[in-house]
KEZAZA-246080 format. One record per residue (C-alpha): residue number from 1; residue in one letter; y, z, x. Coordinates in steps of 0.2 Angstrom, whole numbers, plus 5000, padded with zeros to 4 digits. Layout:
! KEZAZA-246080
<site><gufi>NUM</gufi><miti>a</miti><yy>Y</yy><zz>Z</zz><xx>X</xx></site>
...
! end
This chain:
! KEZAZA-246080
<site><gufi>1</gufi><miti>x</miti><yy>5049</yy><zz>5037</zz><xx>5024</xx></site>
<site><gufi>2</gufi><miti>x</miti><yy>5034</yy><zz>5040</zz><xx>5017</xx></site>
<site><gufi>3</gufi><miti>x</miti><yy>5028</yy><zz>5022</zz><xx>5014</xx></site>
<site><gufi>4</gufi><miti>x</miti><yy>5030</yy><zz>5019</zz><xx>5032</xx></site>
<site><gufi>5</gufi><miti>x</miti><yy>5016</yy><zz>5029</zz><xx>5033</xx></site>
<site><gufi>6</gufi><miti>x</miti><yy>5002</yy><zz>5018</zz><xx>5025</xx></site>
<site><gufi>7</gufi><miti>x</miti><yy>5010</yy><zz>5001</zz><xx>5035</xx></site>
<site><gufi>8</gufi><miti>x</miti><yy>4995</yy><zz>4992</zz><xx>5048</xx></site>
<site><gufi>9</gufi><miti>x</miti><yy>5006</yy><zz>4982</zz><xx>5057</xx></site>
<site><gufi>10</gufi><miti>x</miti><yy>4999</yy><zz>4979</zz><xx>5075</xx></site>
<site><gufi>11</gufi><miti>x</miti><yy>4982</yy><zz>4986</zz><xx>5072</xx></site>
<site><gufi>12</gufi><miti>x</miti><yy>4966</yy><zz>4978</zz><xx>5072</xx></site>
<site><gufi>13</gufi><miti>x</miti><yy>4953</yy><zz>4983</zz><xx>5058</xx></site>
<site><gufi>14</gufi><miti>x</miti><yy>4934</yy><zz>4980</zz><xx>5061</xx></site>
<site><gufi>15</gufi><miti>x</miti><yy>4924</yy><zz>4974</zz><xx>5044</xx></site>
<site><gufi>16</gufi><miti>x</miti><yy>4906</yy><zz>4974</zz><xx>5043</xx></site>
<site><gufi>17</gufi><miti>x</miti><yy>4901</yy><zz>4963</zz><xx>5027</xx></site>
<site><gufi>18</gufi><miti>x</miti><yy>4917</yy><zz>4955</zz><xx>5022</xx></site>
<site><gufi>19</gufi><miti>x</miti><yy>4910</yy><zz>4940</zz><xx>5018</xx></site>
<site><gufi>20</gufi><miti>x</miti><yy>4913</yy><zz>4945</zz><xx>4998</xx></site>
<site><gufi>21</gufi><miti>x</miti><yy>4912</yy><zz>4957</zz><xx>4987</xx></site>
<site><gufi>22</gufi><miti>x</miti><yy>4918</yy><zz>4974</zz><xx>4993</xx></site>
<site><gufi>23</gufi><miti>x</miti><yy>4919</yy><zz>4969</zz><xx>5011</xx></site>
<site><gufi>24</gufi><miti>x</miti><yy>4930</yy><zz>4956</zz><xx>5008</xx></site>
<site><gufi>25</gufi><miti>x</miti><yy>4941</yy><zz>4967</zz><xx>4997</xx></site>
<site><gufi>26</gufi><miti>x</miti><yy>4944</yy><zz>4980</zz><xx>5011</xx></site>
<site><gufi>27</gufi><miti>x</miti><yy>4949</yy><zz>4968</zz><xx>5022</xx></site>
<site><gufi>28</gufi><miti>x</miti><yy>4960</yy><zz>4957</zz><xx>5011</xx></site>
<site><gufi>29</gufi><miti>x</miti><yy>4968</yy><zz>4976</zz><xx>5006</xx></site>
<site><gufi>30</gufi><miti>x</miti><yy>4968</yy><zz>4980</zz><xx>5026</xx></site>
<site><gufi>31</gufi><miti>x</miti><yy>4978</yy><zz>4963</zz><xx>5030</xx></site>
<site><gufi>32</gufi><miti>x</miti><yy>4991</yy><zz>4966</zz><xx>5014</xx></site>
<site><gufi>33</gufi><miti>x</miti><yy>4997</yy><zz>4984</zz><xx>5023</xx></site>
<site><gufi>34</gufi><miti>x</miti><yy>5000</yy><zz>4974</zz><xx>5040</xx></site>
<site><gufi>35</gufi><miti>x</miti><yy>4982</yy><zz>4974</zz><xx>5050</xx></site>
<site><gufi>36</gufi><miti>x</miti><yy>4974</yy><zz>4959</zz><xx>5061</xx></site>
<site><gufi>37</gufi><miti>x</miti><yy>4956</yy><zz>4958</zz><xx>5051</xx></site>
<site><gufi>38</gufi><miti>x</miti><yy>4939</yy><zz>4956</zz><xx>5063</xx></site>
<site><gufi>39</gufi><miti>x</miti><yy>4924</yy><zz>4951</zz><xx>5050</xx></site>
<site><gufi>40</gufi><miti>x</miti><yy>4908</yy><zz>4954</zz><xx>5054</xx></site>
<site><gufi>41</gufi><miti>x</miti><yy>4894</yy><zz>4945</zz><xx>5045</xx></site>
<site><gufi>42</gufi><miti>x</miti><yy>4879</yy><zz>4934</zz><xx>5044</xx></site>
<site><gufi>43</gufi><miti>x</miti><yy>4885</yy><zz>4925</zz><xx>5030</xx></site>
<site><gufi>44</gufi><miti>x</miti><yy>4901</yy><zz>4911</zz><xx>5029</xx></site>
<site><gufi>45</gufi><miti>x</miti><yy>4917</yy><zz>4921</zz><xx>5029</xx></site>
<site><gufi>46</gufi><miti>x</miti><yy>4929</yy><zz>4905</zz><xx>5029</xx></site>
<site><gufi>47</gufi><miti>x</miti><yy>4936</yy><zz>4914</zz><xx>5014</xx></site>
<site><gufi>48</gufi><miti>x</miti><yy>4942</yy><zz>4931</zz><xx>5018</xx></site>
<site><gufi>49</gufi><miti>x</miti><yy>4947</yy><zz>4921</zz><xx>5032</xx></site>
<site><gufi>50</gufi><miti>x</miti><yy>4959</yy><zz>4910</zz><xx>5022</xx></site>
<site><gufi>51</gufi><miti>x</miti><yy>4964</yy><zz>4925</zz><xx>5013</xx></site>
<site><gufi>52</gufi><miti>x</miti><yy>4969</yy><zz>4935</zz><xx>5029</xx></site>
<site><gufi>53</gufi><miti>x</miti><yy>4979</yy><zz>4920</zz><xx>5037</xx></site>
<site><gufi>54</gufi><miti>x</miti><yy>4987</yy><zz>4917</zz><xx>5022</xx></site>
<site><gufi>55</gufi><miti>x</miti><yy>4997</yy><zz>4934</zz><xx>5023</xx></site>
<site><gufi>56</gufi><miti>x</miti><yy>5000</yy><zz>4928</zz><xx>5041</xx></site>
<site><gufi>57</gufi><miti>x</miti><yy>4988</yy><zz>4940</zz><xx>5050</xx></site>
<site><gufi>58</gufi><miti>x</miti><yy>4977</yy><zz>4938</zz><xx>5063</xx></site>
<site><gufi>59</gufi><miti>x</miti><yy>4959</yy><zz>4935</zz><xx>5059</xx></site>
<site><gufi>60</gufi><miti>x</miti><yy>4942</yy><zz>4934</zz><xx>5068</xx></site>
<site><gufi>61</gufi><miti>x</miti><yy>4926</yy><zz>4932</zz><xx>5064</xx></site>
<site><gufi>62</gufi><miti>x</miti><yy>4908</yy><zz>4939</zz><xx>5072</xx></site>
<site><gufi>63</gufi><miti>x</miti><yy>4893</yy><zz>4931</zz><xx>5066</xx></site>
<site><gufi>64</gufi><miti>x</miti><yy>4879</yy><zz>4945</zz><xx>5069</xx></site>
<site><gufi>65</gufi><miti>x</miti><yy>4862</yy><zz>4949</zz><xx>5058</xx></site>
<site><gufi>66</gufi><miti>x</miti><yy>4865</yy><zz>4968</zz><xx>5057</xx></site>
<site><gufi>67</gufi><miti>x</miti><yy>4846</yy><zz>4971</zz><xx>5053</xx></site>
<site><gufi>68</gufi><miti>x</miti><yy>4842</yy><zz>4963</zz><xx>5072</xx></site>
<site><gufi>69</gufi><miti>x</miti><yy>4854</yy><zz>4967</zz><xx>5081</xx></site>
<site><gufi>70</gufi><miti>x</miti><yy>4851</yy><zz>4978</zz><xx>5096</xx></site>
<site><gufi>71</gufi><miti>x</miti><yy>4862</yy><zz>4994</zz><xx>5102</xx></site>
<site><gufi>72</gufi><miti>x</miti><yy>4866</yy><zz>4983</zz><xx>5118</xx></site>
<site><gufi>73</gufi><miti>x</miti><yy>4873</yy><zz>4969</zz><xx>5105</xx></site>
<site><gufi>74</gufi><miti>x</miti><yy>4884</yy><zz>4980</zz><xx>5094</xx></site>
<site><gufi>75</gufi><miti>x</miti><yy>4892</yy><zz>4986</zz><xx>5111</xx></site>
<site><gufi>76</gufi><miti>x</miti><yy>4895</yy><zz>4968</zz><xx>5117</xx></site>
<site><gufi>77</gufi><miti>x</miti><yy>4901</yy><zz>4965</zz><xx>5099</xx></site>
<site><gufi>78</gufi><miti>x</miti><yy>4916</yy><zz>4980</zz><xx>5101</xx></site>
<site><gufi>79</gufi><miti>x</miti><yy>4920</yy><zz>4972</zz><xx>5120</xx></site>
<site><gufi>80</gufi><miti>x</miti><yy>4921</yy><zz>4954</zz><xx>5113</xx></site>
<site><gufi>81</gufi><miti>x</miti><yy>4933</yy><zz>4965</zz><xx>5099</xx></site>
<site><gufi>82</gufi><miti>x</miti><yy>4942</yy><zz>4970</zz><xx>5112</xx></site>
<site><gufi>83</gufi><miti>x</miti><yy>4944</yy><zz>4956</zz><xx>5123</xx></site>
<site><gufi>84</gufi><miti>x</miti><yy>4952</yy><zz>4942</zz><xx>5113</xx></site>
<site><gufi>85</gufi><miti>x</miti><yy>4963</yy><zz>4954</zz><xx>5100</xx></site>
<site><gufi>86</gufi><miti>x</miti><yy>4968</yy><zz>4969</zz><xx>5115</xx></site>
<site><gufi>87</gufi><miti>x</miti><yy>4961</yy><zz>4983</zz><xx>5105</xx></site>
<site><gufi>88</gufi><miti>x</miti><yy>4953</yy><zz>4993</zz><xx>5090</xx></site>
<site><gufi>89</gufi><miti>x</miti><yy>4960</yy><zz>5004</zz><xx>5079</xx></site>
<site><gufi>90</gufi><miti>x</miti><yy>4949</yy><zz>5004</zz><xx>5063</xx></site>
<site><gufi>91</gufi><miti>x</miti><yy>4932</yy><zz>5002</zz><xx>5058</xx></site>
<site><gufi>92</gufi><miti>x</miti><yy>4926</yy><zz>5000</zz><xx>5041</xx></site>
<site><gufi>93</gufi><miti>x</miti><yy>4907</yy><zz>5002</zz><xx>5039</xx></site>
<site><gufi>94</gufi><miti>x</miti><yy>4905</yy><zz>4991</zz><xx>5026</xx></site>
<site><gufi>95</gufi><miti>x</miti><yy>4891</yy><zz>4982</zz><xx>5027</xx></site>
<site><gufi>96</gufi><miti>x</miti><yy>4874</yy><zz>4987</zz><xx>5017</xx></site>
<site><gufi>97</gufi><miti>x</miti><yy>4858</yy><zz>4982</zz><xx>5007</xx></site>
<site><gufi>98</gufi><miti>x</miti><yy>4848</yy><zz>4989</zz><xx>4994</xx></site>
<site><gufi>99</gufi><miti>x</miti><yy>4830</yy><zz>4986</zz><xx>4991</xx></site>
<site><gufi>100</gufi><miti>x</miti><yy>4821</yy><zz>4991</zz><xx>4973</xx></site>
<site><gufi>101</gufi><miti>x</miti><yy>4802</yy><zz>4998</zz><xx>4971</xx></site>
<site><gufi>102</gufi><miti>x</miti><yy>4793</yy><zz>5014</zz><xx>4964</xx></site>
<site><gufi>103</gufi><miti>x</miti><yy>4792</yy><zz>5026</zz><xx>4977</xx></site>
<site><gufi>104</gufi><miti>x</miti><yy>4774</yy><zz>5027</zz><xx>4979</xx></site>
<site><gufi>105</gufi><miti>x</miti><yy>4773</yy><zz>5007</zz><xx>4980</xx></site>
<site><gufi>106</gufi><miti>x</miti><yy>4787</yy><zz>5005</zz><xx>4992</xx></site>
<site><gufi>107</gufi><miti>x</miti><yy>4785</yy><zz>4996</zz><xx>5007</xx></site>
<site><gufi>108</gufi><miti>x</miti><yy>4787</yy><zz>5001</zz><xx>5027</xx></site>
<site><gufi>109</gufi><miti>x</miti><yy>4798</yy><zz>4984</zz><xx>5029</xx></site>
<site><gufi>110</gufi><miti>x</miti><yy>4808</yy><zz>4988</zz><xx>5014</xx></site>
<site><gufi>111</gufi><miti>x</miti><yy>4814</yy><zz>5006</zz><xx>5021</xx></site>
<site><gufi>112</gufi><miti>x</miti><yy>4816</yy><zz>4999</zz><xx>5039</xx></site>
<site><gufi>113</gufi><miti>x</miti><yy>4828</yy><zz>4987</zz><xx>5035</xx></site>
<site><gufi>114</gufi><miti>x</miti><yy>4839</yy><zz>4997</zz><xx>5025</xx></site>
<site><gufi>115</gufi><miti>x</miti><yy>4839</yy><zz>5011</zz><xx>5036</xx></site>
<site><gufi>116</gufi><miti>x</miti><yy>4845</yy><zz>4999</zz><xx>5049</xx></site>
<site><gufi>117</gufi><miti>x</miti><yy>4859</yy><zz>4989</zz><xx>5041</xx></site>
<site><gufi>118</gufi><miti>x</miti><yy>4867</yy><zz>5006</zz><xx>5032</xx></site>
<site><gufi>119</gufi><miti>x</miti><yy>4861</yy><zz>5019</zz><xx>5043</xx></site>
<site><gufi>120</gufi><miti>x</miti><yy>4859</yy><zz>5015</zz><xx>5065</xx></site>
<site><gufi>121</gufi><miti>x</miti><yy>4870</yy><zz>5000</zz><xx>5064</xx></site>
<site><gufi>122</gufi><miti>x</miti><yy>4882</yy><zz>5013</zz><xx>5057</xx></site>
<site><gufi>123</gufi><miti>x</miti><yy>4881</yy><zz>5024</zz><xx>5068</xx></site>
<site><gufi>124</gufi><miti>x</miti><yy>4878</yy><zz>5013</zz><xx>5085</xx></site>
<site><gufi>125</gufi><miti>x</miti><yy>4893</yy><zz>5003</zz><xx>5080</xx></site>
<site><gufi>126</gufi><miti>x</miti><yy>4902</yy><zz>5019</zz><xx>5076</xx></site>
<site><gufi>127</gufi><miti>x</miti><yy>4899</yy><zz>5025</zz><xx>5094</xx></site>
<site><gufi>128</gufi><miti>x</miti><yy>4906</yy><zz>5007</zz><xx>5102</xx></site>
<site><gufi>129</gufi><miti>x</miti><yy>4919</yy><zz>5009</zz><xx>5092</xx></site>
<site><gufi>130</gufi><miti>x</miti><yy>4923</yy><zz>5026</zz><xx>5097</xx></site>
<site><gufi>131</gufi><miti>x</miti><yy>4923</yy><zz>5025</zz><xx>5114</xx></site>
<site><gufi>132</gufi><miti>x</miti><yy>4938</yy><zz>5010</zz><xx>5113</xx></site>
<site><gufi>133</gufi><miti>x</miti><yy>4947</yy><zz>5022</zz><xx>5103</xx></site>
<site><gufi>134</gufi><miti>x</miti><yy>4946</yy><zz>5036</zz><xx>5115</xx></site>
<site><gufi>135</gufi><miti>x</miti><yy>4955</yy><zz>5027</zz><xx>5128</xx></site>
<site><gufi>136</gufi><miti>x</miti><yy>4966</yy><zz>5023</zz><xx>5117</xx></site>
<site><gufi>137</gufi><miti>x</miti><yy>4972</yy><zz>5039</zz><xx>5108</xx></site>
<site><gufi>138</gufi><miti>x</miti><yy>4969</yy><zz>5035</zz><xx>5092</xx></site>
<site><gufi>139</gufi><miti>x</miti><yy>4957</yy><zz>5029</zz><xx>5077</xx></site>
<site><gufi>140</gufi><miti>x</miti><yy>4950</yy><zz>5026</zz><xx>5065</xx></site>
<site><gufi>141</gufi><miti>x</miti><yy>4933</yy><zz>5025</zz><xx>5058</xx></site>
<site><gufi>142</gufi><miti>x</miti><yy>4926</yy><zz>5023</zz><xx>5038</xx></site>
<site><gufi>143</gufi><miti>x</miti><yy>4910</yy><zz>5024</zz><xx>5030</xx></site>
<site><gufi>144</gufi><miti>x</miti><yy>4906</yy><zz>5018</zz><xx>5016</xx></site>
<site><gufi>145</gufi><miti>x</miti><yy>4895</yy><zz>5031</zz><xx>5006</xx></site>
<site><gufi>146</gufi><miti>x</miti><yy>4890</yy><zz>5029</zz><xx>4988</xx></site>
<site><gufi>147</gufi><miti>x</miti><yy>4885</yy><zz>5039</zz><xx>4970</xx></site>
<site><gufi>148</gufi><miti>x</miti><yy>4867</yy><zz>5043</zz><xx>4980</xx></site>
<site><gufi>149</gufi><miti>x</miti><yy>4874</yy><zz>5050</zz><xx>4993</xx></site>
<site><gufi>150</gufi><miti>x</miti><yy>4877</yy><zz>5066</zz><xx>4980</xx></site>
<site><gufi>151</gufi><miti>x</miti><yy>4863</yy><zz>5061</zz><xx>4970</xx></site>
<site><gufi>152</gufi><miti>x</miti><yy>4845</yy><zz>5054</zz><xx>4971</xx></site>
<site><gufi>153</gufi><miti>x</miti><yy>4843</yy><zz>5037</zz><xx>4961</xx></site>
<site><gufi>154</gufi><miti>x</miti><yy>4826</yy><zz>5029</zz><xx>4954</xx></site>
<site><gufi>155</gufi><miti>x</miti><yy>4819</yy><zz>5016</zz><xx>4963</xx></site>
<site><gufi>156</gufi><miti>x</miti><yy>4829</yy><zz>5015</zz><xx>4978</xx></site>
<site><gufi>157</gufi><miti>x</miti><yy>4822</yy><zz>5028</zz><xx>4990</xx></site>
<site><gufi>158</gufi><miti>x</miti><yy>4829</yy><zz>5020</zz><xx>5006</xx></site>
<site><gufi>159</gufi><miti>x</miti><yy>4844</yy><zz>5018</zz><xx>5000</xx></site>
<site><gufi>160</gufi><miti>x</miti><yy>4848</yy><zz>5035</zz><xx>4993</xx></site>
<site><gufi>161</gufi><miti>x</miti><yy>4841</yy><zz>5041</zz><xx>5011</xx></site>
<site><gufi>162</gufi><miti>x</miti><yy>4851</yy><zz>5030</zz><xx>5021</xx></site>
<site><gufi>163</gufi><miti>x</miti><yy>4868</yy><zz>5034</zz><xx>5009</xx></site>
<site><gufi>164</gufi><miti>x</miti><yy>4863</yy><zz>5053</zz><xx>5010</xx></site>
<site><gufi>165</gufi><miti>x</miti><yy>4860</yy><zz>5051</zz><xx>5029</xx></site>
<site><gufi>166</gufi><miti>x</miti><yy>4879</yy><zz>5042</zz><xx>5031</xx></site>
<site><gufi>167</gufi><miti>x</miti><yy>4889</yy><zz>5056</zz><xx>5023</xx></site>
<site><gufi>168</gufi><miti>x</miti><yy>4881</yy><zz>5070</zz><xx>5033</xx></site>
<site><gufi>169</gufi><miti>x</miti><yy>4884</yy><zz>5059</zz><xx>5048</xx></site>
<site><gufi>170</gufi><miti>x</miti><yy>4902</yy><zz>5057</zz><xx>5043</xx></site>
<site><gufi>171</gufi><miti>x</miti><yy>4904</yy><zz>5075</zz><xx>5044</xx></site>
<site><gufi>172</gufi><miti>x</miti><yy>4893</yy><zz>5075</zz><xx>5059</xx></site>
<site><gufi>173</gufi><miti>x</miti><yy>4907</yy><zz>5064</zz><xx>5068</xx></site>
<site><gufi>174</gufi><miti>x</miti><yy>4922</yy><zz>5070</zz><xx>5062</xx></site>
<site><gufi>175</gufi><miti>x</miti><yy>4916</yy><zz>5086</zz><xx>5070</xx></site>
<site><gufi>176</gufi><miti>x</miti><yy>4914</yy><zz>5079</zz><xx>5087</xx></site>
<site><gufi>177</gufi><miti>x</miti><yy>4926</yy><zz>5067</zz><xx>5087</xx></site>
<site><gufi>178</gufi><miti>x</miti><yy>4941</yy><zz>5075</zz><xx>5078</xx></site>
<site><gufi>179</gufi><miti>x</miti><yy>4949</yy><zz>5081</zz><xx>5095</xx></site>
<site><gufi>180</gufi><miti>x</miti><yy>4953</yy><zz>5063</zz><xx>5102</xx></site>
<site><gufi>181</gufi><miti>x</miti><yy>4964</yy><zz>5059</zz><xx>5087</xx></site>
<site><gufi>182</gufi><miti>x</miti><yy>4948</yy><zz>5048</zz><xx>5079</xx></site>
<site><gufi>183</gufi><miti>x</miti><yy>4947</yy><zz>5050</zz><xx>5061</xx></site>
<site><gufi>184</gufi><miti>x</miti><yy>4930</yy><zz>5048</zz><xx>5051</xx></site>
<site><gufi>185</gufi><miti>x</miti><yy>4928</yy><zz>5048</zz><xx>5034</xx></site>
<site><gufi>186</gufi><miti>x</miti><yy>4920</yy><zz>5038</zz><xx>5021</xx></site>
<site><gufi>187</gufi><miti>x</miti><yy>4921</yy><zz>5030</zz><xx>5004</xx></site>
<site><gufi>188</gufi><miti>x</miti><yy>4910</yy><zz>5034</zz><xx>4991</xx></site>
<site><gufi>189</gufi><miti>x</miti><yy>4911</yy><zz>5019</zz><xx>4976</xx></site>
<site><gufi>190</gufi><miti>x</miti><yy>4905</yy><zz>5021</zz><xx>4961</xx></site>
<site><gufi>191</gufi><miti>x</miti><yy>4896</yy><zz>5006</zz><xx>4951</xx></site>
<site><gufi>192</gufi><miti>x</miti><yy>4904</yy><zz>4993</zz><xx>4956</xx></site>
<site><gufi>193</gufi><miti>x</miti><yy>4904</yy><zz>4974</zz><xx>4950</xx></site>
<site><gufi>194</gufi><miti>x</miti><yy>4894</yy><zz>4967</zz><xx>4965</xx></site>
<site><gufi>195</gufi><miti>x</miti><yy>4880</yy><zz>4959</zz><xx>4973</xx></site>
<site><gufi>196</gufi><miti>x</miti><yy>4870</yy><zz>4972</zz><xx>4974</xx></site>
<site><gufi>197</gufi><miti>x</miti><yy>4873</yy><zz>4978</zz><xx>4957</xx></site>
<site><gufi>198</gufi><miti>x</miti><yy>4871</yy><zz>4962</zz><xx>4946</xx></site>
<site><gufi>199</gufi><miti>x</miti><yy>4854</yy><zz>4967</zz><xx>4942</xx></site>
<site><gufi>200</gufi><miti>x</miti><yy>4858</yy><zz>4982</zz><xx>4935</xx></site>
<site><gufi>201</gufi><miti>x</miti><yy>4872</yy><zz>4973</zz><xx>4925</xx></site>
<site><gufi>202</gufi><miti>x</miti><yy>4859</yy><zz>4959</zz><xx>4918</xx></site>
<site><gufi>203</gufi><miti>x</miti><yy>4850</yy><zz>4972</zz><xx>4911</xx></site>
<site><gufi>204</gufi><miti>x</miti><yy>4859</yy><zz>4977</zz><xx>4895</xx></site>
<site><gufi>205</gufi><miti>x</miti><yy>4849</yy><zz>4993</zz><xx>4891</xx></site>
<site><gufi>206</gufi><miti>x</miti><yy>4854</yy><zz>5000</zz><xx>4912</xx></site>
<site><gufi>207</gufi><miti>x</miti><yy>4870</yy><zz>4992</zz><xx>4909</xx></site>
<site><gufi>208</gufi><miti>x</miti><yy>4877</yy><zz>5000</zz><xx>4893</xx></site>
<site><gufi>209</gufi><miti>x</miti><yy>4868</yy><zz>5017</zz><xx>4899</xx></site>
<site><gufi>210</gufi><miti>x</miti><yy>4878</yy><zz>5015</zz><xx>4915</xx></site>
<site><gufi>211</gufi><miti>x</miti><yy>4896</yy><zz>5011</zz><xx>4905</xx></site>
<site><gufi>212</gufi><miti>x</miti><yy>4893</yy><zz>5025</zz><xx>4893</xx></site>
<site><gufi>213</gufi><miti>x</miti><yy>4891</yy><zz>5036</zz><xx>4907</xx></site>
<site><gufi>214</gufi><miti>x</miti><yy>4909</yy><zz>5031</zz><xx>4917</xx></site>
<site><gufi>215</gufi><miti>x</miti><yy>4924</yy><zz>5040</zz><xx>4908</xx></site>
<site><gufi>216</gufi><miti>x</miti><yy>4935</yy><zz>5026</zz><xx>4913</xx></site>
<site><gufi>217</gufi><miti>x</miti><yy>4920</yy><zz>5014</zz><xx>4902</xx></site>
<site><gufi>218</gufi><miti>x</miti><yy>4920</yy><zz>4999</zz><xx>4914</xx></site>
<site><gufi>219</gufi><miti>x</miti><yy>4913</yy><zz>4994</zz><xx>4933</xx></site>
<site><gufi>220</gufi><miti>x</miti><yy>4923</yy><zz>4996</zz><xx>4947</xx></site>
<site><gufi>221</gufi><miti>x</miti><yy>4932</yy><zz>4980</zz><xx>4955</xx></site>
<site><gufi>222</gufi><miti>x</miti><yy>4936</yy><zz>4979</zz><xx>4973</xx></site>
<site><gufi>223</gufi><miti>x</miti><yy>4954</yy><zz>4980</zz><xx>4969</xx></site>
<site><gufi>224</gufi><miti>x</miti><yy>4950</yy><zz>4998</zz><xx>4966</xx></site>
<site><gufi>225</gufi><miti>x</miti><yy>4944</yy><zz>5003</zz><xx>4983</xx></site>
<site><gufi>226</gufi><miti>x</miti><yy>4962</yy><zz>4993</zz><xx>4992</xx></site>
<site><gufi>227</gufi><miti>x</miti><yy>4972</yy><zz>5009</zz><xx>4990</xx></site>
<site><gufi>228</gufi><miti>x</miti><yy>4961</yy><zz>5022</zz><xx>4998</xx></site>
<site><gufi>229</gufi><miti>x</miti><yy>4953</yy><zz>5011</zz><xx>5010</xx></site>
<site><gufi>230</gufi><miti>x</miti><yy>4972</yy><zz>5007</zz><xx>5018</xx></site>
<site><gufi>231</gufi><miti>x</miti><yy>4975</yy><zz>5027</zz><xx>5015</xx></site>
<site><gufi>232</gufi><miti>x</miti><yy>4960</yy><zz>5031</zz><xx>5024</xx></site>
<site><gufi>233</gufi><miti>x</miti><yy>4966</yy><zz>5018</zz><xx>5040</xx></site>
<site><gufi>234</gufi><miti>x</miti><yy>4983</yy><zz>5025</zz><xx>5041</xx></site>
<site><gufi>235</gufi><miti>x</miti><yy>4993</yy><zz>5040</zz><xx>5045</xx></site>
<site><gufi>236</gufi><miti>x</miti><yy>4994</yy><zz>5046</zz><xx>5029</xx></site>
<site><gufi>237</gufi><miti>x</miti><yy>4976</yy><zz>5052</zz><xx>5031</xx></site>
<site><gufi>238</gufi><miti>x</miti><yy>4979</yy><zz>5058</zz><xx>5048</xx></site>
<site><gufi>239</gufi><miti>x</miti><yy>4974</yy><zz>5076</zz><xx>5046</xx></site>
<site><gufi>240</gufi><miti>x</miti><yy>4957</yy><zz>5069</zz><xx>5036</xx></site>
<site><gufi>241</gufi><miti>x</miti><yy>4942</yy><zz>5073</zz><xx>5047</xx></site>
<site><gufi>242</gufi><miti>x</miti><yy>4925</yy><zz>5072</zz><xx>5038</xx></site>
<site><gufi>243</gufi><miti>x</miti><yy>4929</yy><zz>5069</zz><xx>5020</xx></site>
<site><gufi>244</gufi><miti>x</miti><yy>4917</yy><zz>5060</zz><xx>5007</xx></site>
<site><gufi>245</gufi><miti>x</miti><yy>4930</yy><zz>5053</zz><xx>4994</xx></site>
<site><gufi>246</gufi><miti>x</miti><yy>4921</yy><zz>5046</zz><xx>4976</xx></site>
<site><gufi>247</gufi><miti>x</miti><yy>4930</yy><zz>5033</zz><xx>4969</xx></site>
<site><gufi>248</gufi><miti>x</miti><yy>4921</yy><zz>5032</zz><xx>4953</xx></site>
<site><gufi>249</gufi><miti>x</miti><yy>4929</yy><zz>5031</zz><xx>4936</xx></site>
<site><gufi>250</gufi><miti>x</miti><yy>4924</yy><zz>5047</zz><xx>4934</xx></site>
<site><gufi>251</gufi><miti>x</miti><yy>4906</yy><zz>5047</zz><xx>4937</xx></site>
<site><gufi>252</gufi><miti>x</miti><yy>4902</yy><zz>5062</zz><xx>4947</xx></site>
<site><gufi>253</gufi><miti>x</miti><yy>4915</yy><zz>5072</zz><xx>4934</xx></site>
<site><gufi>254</gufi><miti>x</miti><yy>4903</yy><zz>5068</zz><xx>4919</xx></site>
! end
């Protein structure tokens, strides 16, 4: 039956930055089609970790600062993974920041530290992640892209590089790693109702601009990334290699 095809049960899903917002929907979405949640964050994630148990899943929690964390970490952080769940079937590269300046004012820390969280640690953990799922046939692997990885932003040159940079990588990947059954592909949200959006939102000239410019006339909520994030992690999507899918009440078709 079709359905059967979207069902998690006895997989273990990886989520970078699930403490809240977005992060914590994709793993709350992951645990409701069957998987055993892994969260990875700095901050508290006691609740997505209430959320996960509650629909009698397995859940573990890594605390790690993605912006120091070395390549040797993120390896040790996939072998930990490993060790105390048995294995590793989906990643979801959630986790990211977002930091606001003119272009000609913006700073070297600024653009470091972004390229880090949304771009290496991508990638490096990527690679850990890859190389469990080799051995074992199978995977799974999910970026998240955005609106700036198709267009450029204002004030945000870091991010709309590092957003850019994670598409082409995505593809990049899904090239290499298509022949051992891995699948990588990412997410591209649109505005969403987050953290990393509430200044835009506080703004009420930016914020009706934005709303007038999405068909669907509202923000996006987390609950409208569950389907395609749990599409993209099961067998469904197995013949999906490399694909950058908007999901953004119509944005990009305006």
């Amino acid at each position: 039956m079709i359905l059967d095809q979207f069902r998690l049960n006895g997989r273990v899903a990886l989520v970078t930055g699930a403490a809240q917002g977005l992060g914590q929907g994709y793993a709350r979405a992951l645990a409701e089609a069957g998987a055993d949640i892994v969260a990875l964050d700095l901050a508290d994630v006691t609740e997505t970790g209430n959320a996960v148990t509650a629909l009698g899943r397995r859940f573990y929690s890594v605390q790690c600062n993605l912006r120091e964390a070395s390549v040797n970490d993120l390896n040790e952080i996939v072998n930990e993974i490993v060790t105390q769940l048995g294995r590793l079937d989906i990643l979801v590269n959630n986790a990211g920041i977002i930091r606001r300046a003119p272009a000609i004012e913006f700073s070297e820390k600024d653009w470091d530290d972004v390229i880090q969280i949304n771009l290496k640690a991508v990638f490096f953990l990527s690679q850990a992640a890859a190389r469990v799922m080799m051995k074992q046939g199978r995977g799974k692997i999910i970026n998240i892209a955005s609106m700036l990885s198709f267009q450029g932003g204002i004030l945000v040159p870091s991010y709309t590089s590092s957003k850019s940079a994670v598409a082409g990588l995505t593809r990049a990947l899904a090239n290499e790693w298509a022949k051992y059954n891995i699948n990588v592909n990412a997410i591209a949200p649109g505005y969403m109702a987050t953290a990393n959006t509430a200044p835009l939102r506080a703004d009420p000239v930016r914020n009706q601009a934005i709303l007038d410019r999405i068909p669907a006339g509202r923000w996006g909520m987390p609950e409208d990334l569950y389907g395609i994030v749990v599409f993209l992690a099961s067998d469904a999507s197995n013949y999906m290699h490399g694909a950058i899918v908007p999901v953004d009440g119509g944005w990009l078709a305006r």
